[in-house]
N, C-alpha and C positions, 0 to 999 in steps of 0.2 A: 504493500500500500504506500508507504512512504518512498519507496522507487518511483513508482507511478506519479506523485503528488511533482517530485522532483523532477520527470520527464516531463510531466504537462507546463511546471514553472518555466522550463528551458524553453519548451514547445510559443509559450505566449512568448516569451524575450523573441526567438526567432520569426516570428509573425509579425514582429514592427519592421525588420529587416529583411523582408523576401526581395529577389533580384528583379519583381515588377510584380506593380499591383493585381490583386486578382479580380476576376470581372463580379458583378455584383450579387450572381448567386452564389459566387463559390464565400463570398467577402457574408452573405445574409447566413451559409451555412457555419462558415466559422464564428460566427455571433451567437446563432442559435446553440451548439455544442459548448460554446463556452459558457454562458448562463445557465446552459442543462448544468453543466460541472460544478460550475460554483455555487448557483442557486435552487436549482431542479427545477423541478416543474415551473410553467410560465403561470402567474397571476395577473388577477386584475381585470379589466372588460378590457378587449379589442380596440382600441383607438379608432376615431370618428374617421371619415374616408376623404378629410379634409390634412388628416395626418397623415400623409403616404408614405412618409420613412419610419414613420412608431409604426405603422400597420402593416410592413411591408416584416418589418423586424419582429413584430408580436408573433405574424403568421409563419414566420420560419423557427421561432422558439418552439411555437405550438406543435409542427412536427414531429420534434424530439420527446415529445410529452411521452412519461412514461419510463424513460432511459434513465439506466439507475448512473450516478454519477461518475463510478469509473470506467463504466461503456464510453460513455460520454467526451470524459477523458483521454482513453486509449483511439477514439478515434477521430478527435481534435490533433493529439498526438503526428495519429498517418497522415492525416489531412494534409497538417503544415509538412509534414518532414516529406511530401509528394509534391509539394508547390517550392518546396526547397531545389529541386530538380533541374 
């Protein structure tokens, strides 16, 4: 567990430093998996369709609903360490 905790820490550091940005699903999927991780499940009502970046973000959290956190993690993990590439 504390490997893991440690590979996801490193996994976030290296996401501010990827060699070019990723496009916006993959940018809405690495959001969603990380507040899986940190937070779990998404709360709250759905943001109004006046908010298009809260709702765009709410609905990619909502995906992951369910993922226990170190799923979550281990595959925020691959994600980035495949856009490392």
């Amino acid at each position: 567990m504390a490997d893991l905790k440690k590979r996801f820490e490193q996994a976030v550091a290296d996401s501010k430093k990827l060699p070019e940005k990723p496009d916006n699903m993959t940018l809405l999927k690495i959001y969603s998996l990380f507040k899986q991780a940190t937070e779990g499940d998404v709360q709250g009502k759905r943001p109004g369709f006046t908010d298009m970046v809260g709702r765009a973000k709410w609905d990619a959290w909502s995906l992951v609903k369910g993922k226990s956190g170190d799923e979550a993690m281990q595959e925020y993990i691959d994600l980035i360490e495949s856009l490392k590439e």
